[in-house]
C-alpha positions as CSV (number, residue, x, y, z in Angstrom):
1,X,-31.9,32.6,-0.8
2,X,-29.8,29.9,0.3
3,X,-26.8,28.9,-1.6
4,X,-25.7,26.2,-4.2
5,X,-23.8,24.4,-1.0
6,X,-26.3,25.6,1.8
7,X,-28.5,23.1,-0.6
8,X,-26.3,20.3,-0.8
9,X,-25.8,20.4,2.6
10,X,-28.8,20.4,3.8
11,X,-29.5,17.1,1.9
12,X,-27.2,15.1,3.2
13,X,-27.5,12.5,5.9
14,X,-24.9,11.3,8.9
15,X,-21.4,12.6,8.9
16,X,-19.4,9.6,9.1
17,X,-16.8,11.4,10.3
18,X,-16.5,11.1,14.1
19,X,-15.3,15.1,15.6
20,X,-15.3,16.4,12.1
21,X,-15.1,19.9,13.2
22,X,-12.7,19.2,15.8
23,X,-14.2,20.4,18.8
24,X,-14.2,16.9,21.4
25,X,-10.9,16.3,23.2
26,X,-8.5,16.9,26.0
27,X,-5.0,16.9,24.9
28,X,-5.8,15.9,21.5
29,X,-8.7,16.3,19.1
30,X,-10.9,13.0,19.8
31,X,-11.0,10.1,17.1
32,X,-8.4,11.6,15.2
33,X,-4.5,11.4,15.5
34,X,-2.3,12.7,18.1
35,X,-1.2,16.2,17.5
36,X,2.9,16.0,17.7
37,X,3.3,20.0,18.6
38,X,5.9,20.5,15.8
39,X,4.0,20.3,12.7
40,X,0.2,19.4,13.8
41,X,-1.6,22.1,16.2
42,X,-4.7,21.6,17.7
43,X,-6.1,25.4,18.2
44,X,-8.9,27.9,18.5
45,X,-10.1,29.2,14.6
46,X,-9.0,33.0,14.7
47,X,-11.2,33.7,11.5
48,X,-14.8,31.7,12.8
49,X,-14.2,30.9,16.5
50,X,-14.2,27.1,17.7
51,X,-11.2,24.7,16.8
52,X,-9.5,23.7,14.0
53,X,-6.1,21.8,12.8
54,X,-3.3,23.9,11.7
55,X,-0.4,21.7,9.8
56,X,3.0,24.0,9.6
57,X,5.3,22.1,7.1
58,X,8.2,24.6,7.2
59,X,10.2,22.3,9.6
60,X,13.7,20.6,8.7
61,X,12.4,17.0,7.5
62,X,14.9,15.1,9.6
63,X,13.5,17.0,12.8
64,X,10.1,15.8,11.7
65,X,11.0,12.1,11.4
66,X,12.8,12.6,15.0
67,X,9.6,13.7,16.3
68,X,7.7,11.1,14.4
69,X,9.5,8.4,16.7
70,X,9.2,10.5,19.5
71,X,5.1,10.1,19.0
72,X,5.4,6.0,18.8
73,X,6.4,6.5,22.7
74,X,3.0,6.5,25.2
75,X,4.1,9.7,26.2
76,X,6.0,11.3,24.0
77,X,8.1,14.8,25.7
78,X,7.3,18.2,24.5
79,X,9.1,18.7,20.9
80,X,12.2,20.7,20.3
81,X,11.7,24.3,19.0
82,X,12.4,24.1,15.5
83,X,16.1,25.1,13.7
84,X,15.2,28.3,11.8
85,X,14.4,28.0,7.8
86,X,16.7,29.5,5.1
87,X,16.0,30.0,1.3
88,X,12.7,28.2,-0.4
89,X,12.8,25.7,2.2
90,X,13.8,22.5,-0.3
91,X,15.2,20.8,3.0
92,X,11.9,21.1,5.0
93,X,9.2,18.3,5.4
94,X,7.0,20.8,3.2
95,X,9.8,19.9,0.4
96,X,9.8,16.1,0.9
97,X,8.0,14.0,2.6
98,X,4.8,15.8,3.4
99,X,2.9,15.9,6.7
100,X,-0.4,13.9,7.0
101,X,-3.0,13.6,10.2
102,X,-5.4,11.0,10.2
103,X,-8.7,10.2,11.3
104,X,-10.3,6.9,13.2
105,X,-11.6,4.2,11.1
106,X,-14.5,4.7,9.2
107,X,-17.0,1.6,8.0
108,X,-17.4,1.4,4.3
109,X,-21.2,0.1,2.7
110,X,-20.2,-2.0,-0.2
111,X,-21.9,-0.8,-3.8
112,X,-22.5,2.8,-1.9
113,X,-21.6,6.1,-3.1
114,X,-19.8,8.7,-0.9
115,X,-19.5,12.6,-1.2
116,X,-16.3,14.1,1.4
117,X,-16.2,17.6,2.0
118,X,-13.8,20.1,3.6
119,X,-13.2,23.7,4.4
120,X,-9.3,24.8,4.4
121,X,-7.3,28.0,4.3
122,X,-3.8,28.4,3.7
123,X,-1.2,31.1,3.0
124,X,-1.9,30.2,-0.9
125,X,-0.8,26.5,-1.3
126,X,-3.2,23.9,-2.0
127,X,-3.2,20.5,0.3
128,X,-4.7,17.1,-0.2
129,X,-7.3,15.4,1.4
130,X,-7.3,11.6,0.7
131,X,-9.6,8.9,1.4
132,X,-7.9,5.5,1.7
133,X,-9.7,2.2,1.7
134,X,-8.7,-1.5,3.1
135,X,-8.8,-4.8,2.8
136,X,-8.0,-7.3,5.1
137,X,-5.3,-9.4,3.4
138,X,-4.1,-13.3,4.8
139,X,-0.5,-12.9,5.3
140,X,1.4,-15.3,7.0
141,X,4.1,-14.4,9.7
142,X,6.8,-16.2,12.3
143,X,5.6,-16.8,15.8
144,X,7.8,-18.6,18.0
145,X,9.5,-20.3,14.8
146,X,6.0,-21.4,13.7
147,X,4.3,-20.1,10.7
148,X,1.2,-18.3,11.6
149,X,-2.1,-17.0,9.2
150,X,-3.3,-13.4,9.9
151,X,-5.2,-10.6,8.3
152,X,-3.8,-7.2,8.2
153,X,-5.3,-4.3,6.2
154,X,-3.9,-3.1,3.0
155,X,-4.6,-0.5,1.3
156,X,-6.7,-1.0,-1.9
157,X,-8.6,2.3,-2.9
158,X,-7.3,5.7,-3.1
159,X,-8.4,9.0,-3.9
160,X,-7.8,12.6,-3.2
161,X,-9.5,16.0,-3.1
162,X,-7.2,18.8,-3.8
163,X,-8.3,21.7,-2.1
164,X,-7.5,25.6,-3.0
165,X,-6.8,27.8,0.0
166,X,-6.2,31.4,0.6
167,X,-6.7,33.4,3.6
168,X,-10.2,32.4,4.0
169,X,-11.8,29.5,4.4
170,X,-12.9,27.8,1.5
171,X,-15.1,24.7,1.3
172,X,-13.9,21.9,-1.7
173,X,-15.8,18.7,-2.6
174,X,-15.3,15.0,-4.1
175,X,-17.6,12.0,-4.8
176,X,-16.0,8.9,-4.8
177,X,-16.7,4.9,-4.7
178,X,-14.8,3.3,-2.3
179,X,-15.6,-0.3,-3.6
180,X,-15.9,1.0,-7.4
181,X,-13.5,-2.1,-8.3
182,X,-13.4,-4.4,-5.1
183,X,-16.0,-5.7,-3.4
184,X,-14.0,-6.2,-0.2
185,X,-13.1,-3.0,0.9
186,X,-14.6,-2.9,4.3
187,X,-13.0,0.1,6.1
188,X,-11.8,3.6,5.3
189,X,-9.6,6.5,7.2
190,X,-9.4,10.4,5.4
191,X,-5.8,11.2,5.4
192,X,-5.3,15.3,6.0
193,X,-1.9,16.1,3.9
194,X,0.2,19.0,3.7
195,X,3.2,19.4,1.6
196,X,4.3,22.1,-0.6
197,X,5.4,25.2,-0.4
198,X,6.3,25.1,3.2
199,X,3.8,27.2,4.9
200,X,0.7,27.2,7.4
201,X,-2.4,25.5,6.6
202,X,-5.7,24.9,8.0
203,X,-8.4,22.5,8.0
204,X,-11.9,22.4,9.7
205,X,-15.5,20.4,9.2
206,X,-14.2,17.2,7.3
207,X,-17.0,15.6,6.4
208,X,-18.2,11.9,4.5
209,X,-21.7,11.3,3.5
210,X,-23.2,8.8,2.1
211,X,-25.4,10.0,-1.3
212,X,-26.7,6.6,-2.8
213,X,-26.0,3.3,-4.5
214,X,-23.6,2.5,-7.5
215,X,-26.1,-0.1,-9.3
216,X,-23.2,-1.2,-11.5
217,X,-21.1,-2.3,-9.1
218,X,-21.8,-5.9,-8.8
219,X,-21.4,-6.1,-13.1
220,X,-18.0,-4.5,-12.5
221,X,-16.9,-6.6,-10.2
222,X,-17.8,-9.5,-12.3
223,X,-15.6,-8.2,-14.8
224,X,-12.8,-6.9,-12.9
225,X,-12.1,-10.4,-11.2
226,X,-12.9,-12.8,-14.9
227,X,-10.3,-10.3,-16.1
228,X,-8.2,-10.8,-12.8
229,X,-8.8,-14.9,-13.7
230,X,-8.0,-14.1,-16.9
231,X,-4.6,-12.8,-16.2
232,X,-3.8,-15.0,-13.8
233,X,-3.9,-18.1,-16.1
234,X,-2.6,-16.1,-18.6
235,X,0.7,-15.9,-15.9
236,X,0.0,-19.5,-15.2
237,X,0.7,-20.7,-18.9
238,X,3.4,-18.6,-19.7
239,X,5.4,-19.8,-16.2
240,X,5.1,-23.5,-17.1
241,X,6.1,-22.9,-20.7
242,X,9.3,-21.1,-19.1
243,X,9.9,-24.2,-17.0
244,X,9.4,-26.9,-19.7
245,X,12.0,-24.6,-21.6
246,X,14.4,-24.6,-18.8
247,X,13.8,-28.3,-17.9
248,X,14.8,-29.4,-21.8
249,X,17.6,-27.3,-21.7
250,X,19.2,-28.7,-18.4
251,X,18.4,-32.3,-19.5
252,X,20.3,-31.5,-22.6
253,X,23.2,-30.8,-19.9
254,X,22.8,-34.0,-18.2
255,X,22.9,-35.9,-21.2
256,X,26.3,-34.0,-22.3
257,X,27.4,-35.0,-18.5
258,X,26.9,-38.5,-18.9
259,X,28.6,-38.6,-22.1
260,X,31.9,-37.4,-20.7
261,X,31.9,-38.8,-17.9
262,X,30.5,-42.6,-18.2
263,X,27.3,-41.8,-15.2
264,X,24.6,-39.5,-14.5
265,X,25.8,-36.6,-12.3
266,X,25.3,-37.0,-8.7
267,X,23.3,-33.7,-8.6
268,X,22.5,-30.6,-10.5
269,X,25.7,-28.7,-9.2
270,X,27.6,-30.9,-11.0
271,X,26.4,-29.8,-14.4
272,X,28.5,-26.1,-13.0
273,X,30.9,-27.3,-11.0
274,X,34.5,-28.6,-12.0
275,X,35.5,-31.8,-10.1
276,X,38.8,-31.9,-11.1
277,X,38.8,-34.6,-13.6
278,X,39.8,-34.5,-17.1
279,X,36.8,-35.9,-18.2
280,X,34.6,-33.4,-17.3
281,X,34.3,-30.7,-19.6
282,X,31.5,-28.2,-18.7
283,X,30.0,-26.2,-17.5
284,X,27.3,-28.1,-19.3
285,X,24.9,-25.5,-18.3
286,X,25.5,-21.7,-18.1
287,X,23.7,-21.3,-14.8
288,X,20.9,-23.1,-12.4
289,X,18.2,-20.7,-11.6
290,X,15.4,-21.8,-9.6
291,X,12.0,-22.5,-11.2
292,X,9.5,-19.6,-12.3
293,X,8.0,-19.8,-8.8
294,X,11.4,-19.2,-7.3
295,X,12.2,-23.1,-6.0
296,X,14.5,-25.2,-7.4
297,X,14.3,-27.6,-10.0
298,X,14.3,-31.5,-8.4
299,X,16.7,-34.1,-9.9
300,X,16.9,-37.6,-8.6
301,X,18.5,-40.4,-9.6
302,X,16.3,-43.8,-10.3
303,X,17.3,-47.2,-11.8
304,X,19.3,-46.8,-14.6
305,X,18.1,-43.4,-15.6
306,X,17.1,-39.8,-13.5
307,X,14.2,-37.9,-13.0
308,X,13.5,-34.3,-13.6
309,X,11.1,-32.0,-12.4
310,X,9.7,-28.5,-11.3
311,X,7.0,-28.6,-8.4
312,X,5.0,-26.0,-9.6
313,X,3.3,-22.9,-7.7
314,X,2.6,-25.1,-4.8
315,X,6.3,-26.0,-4.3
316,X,5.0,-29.7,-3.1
317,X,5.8,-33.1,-4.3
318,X,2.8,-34.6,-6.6
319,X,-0.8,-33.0,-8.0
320,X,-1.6,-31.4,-11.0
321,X,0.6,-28.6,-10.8
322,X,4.0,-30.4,-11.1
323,X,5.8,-30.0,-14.4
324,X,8.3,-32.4,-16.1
């Protein structure tokens, strides 16, 4: 008779794993990261035969970081044998920081549900499997002094499968949505993690499957981003109130200014800052922070009077979005 899992198994289509049971390589298992030789081990399954990853997270933490730099180099030398471990082990990676492998990109169907799968074993602690999704964000960054517009993935979806172990292997399952809330997450990577206590553990057969569509999808995103618009001019209304506030409030300085000392001030630090004449008796403003938006607020003298301003979100001269 042929198990609950046997079942399951049997009905589900393409791993989209690439090497999920770890057997393609040379030095390293293919399509996933490199193994550093100090935490991560590529080796031979002693309980079912073929390969598998063992992650060993009783290793000082600042020797793992070291080694971490180390594998940024194209090739990186053999690791350090590691100091020996006294007490629980509070001062290991196991203890802080955690040690996660991951695997090559995987392509995510929008409005699709997924099913991951794993079999681990441990010496009784219980590791994380995560799946992490992206979006490709505009950000904009210095080249050559000049500003530049690129995309760089961000993470945007998380989840995780906890997984019991124990001395044999032990197979643990999750379904997830990967673009439950965004319609833009395009790309996914599973995340291996081991952490706490400091021990051996072992993974084998990671495995994604796509197991049908989330017909609600498109409703909730519809919702999700009139709620995101929402907000947003929620923000948007409250940060120009705060501005008209702060624009009465240093105009009320200006006029206190000019009535001690005969003229307009020359500029807004002048409100703050004592000239030395006996006139002047501010500070006729307790401080000049910039604008809600973080600029400054924009004085000029015109004619016989001044004009006084914040440019808005856009931080540019003119438009709709200027407040006075």
């Amino acid at each position: 008779m042929k198990t609950a899992l046997a079942i399951l198994l049997a009905l589900q289509g393409k791993n989209l794993v690439r090497n999920p049971g770890f057997e393609e390589g040379d030095l390293h298992p293919a399509h996933w990261s490199r193994c550093d030789g100090l935490t991560q081990f590529w080796e031979k399954d002693d309980k079912r035969g073929g390969k598998c990853i063992r992650i060993f997270t009783r290793v000082c933490n600042e020797e793992y970081h070291a080694r971490l730099e180390e594998m940024k180099l194209e090739n990186p030398p053999p690791p350090k044998p590691p100091r020996p471990i006294k007490g629980m082990g509070y001062d290991t990676v196991g203890g802080n920081d955690g040690v996660a492998f991951w695997s090559d990109w995987i392509e995510v169907s929008p409005a699709r549900r997924y099913r991951l799968m794993a079999d681990v074993r441990s010496e009784g602690g219980v590791p994380k499997i995560f799946v992490k999704g992206y979006t490709d964000m505009p950000v904009e960054i210095d080249e050559g002094g000049k500003p530049k517009k690129v995309s760089i993935p961000r993470v945007t979806y998380k989840i995780y499968l906890d997984c019991p172990g124990g001395p044999e292997w032990r197979t643990s399952s999750l379904e997830f949505y990967p673009t439950y809330e965004r319609d833009d997450v395009r790309r996914m990577r599973v995340m291996i993690f081991a952490y706490w206590p400091p021990q051996n553990y072992w993974f084998d057969n990671i495995r994604i499957f796509e197991v049908g569509d989330d017909p609600e999808a498109p409703k909730r995103w519809a919702a999700l981003k009139e709620k995101a618009r929402k907000e947003k001019d929620d923000e948007r209304a409250a940060q120009v109130k705060e501005a008209r506030y702060a624009l009465g409030y240093i105009r009320q300085g200006i006029e206190r200014y000019r009535g001690d000392m005969g003229a307009w001030p020359p500029d807004l630090a002048a409100l703050v800052k004592d000239p030395g004449d006996p006139r002047w008796r501010g500070p006729y403003v307790m401080e000049l922070e910039g604008d809600p938006w973080g600029n400054p607020y924009k004085y000029r003298l015109s004619g016989a009077g001044f004009t006084l301003k914040s440019h808005g979100p856009d931080a540019a001269d003119g438009g709709d979005d200027d407040v006075e």
